[in-house]
Chimera marker file (.cmm) of the C-alpha trace (Angstrom):
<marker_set name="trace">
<marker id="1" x="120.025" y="85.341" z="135.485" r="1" g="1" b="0" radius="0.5"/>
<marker id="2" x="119.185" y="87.540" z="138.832" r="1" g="1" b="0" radius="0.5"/>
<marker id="3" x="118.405" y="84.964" z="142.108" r="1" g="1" b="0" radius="0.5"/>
<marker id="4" x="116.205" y="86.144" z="145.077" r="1" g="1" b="0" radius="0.5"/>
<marker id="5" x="116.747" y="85.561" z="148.980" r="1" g="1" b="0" radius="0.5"/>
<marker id="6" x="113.127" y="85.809" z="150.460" r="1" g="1" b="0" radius="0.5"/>
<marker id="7" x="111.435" y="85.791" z="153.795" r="1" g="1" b="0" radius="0.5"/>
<marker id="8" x="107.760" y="84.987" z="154.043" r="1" g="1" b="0" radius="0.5"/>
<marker id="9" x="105.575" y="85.028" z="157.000" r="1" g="1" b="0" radius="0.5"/>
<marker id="10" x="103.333" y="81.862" z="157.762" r="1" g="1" b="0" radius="0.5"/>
<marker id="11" x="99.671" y="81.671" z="159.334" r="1" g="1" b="0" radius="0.5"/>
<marker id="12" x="101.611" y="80.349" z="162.514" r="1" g="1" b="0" radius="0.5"/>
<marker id="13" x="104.079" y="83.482" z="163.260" r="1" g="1" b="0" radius="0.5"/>
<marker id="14" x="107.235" y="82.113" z="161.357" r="1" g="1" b="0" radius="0.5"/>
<marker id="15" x="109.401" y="82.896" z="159.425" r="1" g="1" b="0" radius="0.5"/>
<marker id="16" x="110.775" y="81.093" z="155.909" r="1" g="1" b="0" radius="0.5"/>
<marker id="17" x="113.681" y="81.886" z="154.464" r="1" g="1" b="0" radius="0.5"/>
<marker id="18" x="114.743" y="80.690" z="150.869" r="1" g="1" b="0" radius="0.5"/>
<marker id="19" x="116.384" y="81.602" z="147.594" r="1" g="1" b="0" radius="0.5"/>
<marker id="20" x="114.970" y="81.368" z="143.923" r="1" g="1" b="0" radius="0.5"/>
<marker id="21" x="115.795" y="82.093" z="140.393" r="1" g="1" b="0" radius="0.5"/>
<marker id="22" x="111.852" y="83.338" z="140.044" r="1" g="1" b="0" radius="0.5"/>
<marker id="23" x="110.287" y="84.561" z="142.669" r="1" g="1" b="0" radius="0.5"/>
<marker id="24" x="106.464" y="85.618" z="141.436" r="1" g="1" b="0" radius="0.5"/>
<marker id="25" x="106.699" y="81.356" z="140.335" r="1" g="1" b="0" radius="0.5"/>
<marker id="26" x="108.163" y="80.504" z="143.898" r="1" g="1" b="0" radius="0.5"/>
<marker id="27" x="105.432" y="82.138" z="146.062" r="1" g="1" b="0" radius="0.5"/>
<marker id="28" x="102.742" y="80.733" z="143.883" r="1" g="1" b="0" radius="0.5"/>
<marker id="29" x="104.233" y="76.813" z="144.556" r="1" g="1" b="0" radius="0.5"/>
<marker id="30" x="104.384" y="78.212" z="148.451" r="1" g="1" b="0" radius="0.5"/>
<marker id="31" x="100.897" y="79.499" z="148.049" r="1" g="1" b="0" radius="0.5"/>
<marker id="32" x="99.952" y="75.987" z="146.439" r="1" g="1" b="0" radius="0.5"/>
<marker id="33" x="102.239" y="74.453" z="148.766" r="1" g="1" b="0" radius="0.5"/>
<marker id="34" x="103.860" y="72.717" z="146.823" r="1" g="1" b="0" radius="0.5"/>
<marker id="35" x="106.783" y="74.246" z="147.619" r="1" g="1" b="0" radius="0.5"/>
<marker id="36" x="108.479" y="72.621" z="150.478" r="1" g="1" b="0" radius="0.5"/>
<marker id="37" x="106.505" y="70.731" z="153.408" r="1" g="1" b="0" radius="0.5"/>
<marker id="38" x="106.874" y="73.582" z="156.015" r="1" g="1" b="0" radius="0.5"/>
<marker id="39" x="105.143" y="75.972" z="153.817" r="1" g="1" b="0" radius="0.5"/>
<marker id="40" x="102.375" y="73.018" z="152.805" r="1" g="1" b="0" radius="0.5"/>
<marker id="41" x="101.858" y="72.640" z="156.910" r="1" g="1" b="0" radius="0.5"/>
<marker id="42" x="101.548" y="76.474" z="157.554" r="1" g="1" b="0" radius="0.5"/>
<marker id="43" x="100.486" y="78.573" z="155.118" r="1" g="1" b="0" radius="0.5"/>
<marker id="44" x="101.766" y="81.563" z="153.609" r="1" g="1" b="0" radius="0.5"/>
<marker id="45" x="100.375" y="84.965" z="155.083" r="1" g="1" b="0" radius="0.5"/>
<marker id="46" x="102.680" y="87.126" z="153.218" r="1" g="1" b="0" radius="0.5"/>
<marker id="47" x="106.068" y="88.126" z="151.168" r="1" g="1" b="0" radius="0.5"/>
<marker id="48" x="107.716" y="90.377" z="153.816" r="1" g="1" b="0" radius="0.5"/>
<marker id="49" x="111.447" y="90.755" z="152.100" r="1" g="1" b="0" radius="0.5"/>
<marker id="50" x="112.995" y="90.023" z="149.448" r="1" g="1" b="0" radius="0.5"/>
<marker id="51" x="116.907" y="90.880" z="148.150" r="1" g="1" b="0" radius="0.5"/>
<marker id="52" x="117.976" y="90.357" z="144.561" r="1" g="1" b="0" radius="0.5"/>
<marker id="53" x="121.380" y="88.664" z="143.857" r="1" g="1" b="0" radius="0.5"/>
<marker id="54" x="123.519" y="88.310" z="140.615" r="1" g="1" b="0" radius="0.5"/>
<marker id="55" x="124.278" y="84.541" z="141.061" r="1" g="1" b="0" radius="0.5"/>
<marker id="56" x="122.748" y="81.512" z="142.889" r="1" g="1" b="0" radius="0.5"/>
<marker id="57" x="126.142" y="80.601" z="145.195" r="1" g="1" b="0" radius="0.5"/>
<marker id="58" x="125.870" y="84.167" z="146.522" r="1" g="1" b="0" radius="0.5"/>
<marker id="59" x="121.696" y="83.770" z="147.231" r="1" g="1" b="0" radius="0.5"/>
<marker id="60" x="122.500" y="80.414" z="148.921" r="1" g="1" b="0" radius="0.5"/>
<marker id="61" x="124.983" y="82.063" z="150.972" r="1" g="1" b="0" radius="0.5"/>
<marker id="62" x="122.820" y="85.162" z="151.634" r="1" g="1" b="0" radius="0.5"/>
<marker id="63" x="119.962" y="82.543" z="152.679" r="1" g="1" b="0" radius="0.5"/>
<marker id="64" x="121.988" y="80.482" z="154.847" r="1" g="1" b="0" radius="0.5"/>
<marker id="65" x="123.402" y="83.669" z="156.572" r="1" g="1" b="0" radius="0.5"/>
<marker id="66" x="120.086" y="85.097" z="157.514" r="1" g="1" b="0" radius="0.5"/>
<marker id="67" x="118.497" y="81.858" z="158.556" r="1" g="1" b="0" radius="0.5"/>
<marker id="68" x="120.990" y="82.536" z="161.919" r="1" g="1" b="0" radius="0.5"/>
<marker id="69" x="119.706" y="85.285" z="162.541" r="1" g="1" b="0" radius="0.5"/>
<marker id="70" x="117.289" y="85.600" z="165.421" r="1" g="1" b="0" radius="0.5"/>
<marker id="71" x="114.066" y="86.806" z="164.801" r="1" g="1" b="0" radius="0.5"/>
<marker id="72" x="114.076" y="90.652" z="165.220" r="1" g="1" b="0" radius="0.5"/>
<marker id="73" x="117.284" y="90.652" z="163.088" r="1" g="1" b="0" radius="0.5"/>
<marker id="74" x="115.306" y="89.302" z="160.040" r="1" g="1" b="0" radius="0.5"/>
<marker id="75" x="112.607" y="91.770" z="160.887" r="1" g="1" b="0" radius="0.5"/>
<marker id="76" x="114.726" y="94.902" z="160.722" r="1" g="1" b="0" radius="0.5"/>
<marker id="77" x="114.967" y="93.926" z="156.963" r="1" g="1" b="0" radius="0.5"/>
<marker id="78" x="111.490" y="95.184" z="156.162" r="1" g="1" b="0" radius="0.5"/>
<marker id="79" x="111.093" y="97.725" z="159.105" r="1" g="1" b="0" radius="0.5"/>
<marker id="80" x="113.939" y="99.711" z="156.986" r="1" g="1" b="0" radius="0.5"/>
<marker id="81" x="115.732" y="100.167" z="161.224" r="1" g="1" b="0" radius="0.5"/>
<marker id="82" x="119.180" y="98.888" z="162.173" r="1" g="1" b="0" radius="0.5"/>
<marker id="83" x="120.335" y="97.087" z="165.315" r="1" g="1" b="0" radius="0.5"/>
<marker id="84" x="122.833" y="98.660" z="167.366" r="1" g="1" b="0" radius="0.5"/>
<link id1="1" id2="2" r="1" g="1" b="0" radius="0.2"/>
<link id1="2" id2="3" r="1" g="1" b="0" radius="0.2"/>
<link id1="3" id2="4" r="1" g="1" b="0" radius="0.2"/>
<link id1="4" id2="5" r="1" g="1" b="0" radius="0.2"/>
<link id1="5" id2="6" r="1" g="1" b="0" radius="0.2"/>
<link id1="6" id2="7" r="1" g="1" b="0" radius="0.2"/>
<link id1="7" id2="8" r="1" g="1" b="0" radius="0.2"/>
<link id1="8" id2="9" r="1" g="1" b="0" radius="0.2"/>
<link id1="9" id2="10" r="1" g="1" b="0" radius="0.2"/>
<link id1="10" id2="11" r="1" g="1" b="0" radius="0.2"/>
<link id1="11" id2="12" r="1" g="1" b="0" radius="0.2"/>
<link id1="12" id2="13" r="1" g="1" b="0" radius="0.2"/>
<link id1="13" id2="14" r="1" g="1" b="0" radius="0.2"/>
<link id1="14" id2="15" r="1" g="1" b="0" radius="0.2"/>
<link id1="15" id2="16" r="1" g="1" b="0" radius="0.2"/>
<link id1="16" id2="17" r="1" g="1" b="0" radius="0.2"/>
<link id1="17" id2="18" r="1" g="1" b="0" radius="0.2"/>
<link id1="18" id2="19" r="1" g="1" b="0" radius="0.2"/>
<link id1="19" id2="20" r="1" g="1" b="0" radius="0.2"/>
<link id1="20" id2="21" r="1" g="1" b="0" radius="0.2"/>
<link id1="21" id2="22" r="1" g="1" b="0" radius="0.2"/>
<link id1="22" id2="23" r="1" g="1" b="0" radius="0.2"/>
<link id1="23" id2="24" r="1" g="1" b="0" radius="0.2"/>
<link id1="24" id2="25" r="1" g="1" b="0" radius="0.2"/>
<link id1="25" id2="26" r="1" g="1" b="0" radius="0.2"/>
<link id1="26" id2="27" r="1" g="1" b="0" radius="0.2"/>
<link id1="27" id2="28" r="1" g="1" b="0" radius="0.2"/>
<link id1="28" id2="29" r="1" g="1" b="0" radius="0.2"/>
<link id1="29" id2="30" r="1" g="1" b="0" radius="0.2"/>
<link id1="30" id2="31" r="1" g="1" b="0" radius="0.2"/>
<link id1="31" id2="32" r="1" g="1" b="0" radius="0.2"/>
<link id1="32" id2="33" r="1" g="1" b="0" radius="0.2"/>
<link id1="33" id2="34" r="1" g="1" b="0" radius="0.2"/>
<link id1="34" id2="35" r="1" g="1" b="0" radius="0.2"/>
<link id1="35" id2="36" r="1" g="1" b="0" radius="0.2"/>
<link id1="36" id2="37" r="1" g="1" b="0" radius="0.2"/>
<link id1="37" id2="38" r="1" g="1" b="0" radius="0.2"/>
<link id1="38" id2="39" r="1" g="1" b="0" radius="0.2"/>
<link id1="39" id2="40" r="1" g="1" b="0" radius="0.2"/>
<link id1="40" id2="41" r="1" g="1" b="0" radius="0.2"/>
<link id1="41" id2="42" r="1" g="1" b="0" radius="0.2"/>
<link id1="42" id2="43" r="1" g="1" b="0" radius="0.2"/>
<link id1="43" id2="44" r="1" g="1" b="0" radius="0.2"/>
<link id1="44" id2="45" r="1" g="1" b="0" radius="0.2"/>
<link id1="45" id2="46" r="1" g="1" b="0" radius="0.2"/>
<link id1="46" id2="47" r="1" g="1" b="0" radius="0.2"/>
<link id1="47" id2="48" r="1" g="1" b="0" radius="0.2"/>
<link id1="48" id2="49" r="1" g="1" b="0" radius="0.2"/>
<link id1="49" id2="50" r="1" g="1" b="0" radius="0.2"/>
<link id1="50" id2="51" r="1" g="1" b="0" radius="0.2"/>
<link id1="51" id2="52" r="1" g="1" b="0" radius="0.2"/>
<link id1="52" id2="53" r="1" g="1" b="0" radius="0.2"/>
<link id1="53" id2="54" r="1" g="1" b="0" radius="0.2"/>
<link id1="54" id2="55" r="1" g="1" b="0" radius="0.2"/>
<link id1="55" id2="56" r="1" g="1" b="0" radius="0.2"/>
<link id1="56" id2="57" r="1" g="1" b="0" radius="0.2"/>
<link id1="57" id2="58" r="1" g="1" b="0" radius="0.2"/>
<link id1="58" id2="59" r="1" g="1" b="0" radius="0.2"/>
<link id1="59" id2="60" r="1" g="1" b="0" radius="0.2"/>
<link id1="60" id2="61" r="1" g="1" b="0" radius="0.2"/>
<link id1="61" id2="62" r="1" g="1" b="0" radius="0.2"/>
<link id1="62" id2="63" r="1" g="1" b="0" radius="0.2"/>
<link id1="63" id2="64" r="1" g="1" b="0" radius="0.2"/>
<link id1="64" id2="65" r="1" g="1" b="0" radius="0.2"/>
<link id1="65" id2="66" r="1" g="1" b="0" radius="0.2"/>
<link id1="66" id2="67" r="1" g="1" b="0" radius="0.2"/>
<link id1="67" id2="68" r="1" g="1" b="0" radius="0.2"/>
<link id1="68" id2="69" r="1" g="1" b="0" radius="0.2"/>
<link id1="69" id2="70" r="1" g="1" b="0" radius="0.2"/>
<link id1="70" id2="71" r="1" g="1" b="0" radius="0.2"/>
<link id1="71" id2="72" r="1" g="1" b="0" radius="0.2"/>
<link id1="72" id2="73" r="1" g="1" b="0" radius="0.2"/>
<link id1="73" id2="74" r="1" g="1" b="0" radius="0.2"/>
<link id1="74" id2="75" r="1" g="1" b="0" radius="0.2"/>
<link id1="75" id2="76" r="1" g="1" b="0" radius="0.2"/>
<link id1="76" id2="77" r="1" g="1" b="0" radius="0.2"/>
<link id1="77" id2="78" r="1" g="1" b="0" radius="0.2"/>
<link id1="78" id2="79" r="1" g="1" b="0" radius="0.2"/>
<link id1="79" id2="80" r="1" g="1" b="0" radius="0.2"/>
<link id1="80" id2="81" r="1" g="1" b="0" radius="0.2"/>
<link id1="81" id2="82" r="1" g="1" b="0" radius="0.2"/>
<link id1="82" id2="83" r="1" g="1" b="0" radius="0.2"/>
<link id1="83" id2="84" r="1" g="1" b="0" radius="0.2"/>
</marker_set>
């Protein structure tokens, strides 16, 4: 089984970060928001990155890294540039 670290964008201009074992079934609870309360408050705009991992202690990890990140860190991810 292959685990996904995501970032979404919300309606308000944030970011969420999270992990999953399915990820189509995970945005459609976020869509739903049924998800998790933050996502239920402000509403998904759209998938912006998503990294696939082989197990779910190294997707947890990957999450919980990335969550420190500032913002324009997390947005290098999808803009494909790196910070010097």
């Amino acid at each position: 089984m292959s685990y996904h670290v995501y970032i979404i964008e919300l309606d308000n201009g944030s970011y969420y970060v999270g992990h999953t074992n399915n990820i189509g079934r995970r945005m459609k609870e976020h869509k739903l928001g049924l998800a998790c309360s933050h996502t239920k408050k402000f509403k998904i705009k759209q998938l912006r990155w998503h990294e696939k991992l082989s197990t779910r202690n190294l997707a947890a990890k990957r999450e919980k890294e990335i969550k420190g990140w500032r913002r324009e860190k997390k947005e290098h991810l999808w803009r494909g540039s790196s910070l010097s």
